[in-house]
N, C-alpha and C positions, 0 to 999 in steps of 0.2 A: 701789348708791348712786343715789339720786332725785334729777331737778333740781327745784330750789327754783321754783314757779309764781308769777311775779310778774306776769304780763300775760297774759286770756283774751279773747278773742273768743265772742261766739255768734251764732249763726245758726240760723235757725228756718226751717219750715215756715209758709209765706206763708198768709196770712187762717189761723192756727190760734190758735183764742184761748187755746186749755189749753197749746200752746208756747210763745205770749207771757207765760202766770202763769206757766210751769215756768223761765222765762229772766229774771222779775221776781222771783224770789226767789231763784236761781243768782248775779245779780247784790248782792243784800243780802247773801246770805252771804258773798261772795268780797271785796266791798268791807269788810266789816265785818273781814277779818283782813288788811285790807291790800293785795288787788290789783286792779290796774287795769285796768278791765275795760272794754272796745270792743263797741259793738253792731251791726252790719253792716246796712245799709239795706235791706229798709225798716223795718228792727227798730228802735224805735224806746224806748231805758228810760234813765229818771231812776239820774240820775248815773253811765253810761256815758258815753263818747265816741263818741259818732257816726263811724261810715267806710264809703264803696262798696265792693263790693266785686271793684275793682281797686285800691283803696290798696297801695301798696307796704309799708306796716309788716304787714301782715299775716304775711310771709315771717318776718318776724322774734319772732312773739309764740310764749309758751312753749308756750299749750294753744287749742286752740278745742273750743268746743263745739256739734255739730249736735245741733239739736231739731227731731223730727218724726219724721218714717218713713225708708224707705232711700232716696227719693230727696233727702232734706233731707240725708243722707251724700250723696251722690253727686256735687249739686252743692257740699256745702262744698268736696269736695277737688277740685274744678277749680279753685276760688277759693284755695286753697293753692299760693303757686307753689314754699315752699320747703317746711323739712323739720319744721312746723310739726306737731306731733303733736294727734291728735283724739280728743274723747270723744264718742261717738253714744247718743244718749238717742230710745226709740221713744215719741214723744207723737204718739197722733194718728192714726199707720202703720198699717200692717196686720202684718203678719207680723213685721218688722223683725228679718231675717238679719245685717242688717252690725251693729247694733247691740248695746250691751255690755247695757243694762238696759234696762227699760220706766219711769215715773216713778216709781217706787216711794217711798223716804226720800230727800229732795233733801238732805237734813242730812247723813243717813249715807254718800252719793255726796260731796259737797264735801269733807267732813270725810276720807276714805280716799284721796283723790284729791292734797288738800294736806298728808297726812299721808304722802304716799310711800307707799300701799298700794296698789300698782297696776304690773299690766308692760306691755312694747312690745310689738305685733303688726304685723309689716312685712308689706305686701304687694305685689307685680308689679302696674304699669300699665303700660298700652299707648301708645304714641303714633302718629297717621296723619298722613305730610306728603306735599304734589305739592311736585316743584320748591322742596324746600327750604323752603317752608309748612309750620309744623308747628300742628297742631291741636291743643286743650285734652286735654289726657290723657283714659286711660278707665280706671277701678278696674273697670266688671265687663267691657263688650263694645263692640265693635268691630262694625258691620253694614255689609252694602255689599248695596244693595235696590232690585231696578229702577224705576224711574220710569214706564213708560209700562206702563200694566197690559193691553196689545196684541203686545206683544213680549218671549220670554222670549231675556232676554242670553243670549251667549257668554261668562265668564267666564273668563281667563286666570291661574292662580296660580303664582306663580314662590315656590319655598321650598325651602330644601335642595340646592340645585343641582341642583333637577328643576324642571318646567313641564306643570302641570297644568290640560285646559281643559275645560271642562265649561258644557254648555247648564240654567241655573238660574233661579232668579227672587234669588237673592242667596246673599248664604255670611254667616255670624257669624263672628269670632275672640272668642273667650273667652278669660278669666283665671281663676283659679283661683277665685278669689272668684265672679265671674259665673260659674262653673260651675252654678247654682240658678236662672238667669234665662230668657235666650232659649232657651239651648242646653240647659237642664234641659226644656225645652217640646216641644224636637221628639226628645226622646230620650236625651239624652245624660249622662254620666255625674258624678256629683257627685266633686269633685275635695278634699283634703284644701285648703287656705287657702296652707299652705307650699309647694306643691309650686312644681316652675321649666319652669311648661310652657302651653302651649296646648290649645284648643279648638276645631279648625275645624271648621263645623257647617255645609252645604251647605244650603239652604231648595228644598225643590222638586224638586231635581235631576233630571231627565229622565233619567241614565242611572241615576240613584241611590247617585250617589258614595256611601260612607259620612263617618261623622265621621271626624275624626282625632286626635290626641293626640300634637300636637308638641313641640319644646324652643323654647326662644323666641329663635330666629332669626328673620332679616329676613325679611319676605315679602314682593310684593310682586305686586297685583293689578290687571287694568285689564279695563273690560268692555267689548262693541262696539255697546251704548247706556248714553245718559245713567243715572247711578244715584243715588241719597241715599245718602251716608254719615252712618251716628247714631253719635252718641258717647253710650255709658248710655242711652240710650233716651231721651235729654233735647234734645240740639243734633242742629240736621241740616243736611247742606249737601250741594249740587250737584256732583255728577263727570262731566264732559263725558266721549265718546265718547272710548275709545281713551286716556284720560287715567291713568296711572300712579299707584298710590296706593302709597306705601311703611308698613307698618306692622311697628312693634319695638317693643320695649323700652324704657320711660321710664326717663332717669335716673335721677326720683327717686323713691323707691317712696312709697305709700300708708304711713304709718302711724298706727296707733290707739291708744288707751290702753285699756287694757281690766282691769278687777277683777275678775273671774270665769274662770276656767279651764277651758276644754269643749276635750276631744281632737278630737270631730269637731260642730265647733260650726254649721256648716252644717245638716247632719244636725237635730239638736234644734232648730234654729229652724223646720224643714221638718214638725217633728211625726214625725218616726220613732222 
């Protein structure tokens, strides 16, 4: 059974003209049977409702939709704070792994989509807090990457009820989903979407940790210079010396709406 889509949101790919016309007729059609449809700033279209997006209604709408490439996913679902299901349209992108279609029949996408032709794809995010700060979720990775490119950190990783230290230039934590990303780059291995696990991928390592392939328990890392923490390769912020970084498991998972069914959908987006 399907729920009934009464309220969408879209979100685009900033200065992309071809995701502003693919979002100007997403919007004709959905208004034309009925739903009400939100355009998240600076997106801006006739006869949508304007909203930032930190609006709080946004938790609550049935469907959104991102237009553009995987980083137009990546930040919608930070901009998701509930459990607000998404469809990923690659306008624009390059490669567009996390996404269900390219823009292909905008008709035939709306019409399968309000027609209940369509299943869920949940997936593991991460969350990073100091002191009880908790930081915008991350659907692919987690990086922790020294700052002063004079000095290679000390790295402390606590996981597992072991303590693990290692002289690096930073470490990544993956998801299953960013298994294709950072950690696809320096070697590491593509992970099925479903799986319930991690990716710790060392950058540099001086003694040459390897990767590892954890469950997704607590970890927790702090290094003995300042470092950048990225969230998605998109936000970054400052981690003072010796500062504790706790990274777990997001409440709420990523999820996707997705029309197409690929076993190893990672895989075919990568061209193998």
């Amino acid at each position: 059974m399907y729920e009934t889509i009464r309220t969408v949101a879209l979100i685009t790919k900033t200065n992309s003209v071809e995701a502003q016309t693919a979002a100007f007729k997403i919007t004709k059609l959905l208004t034309a049977r009925g739903v009400k449809v939100f355009s998240v700033r600076p997106l801006m279209i006739e006869n949508s409702t304007s909203m930032t997006s930190d609006d709080q209604r946004i938790a609550d709408l049935d469907l959104i939709f991102a237009i553009g490439g995987d980083g137009t996913t990546l930040r919608a679902f930070r901009i998701i704070q509930g459990k607000a299901p998404l469809f990923s349209m690659n306008v624009g992108g390059n490669r567009g792994i996390l996404s269900d279609v390219s823009i292909g029949s905008i008709d035939d996408i709306v019409n399968s989509i309000l027609e209940g032709r369509y299943f869920y794809d949940s997936r593991l995010r991460l969350q990073a807090s100091i002191n009880g700060n908790i930081f915008p979720p991350a659907l692919n990775d987690i990086v922790l990457t020294r700052m002063s490119l004079t000095r290679t950190p000390l790295f402390s990783i606590k996981l597992m009820h072991d303590e693990l230290k290692q002289r690096m230039d930073g470490i990544i934590i993956s998801t299953p989903t960013g298994s294709t990303g950072h950690s696809f780059s320096l070697g590491g291995p593509v992970l099925h979407e479903e799986l319930n696990c991690l990716i710790l991928s060392p950058i540099a390592s001086i003694n040459r940790m390897p990767q590892l392939v954890i469950p997704t328990s607590e970890i927790e890392i702090k290094s003995s210079h300042e470092v950048h923490l990225i969230i998605d390769g998109q936000e970054i912020f400052e981690v003072p010396t010796e500062q504790t970084v706790k990274i777990s498991r997001s409440p709420i998972n990523a999820i996707f709406i997705r029309l197409k069914k690929k076993g190893m959908r990672q895989l075919v987006k990568l061209g193998f």
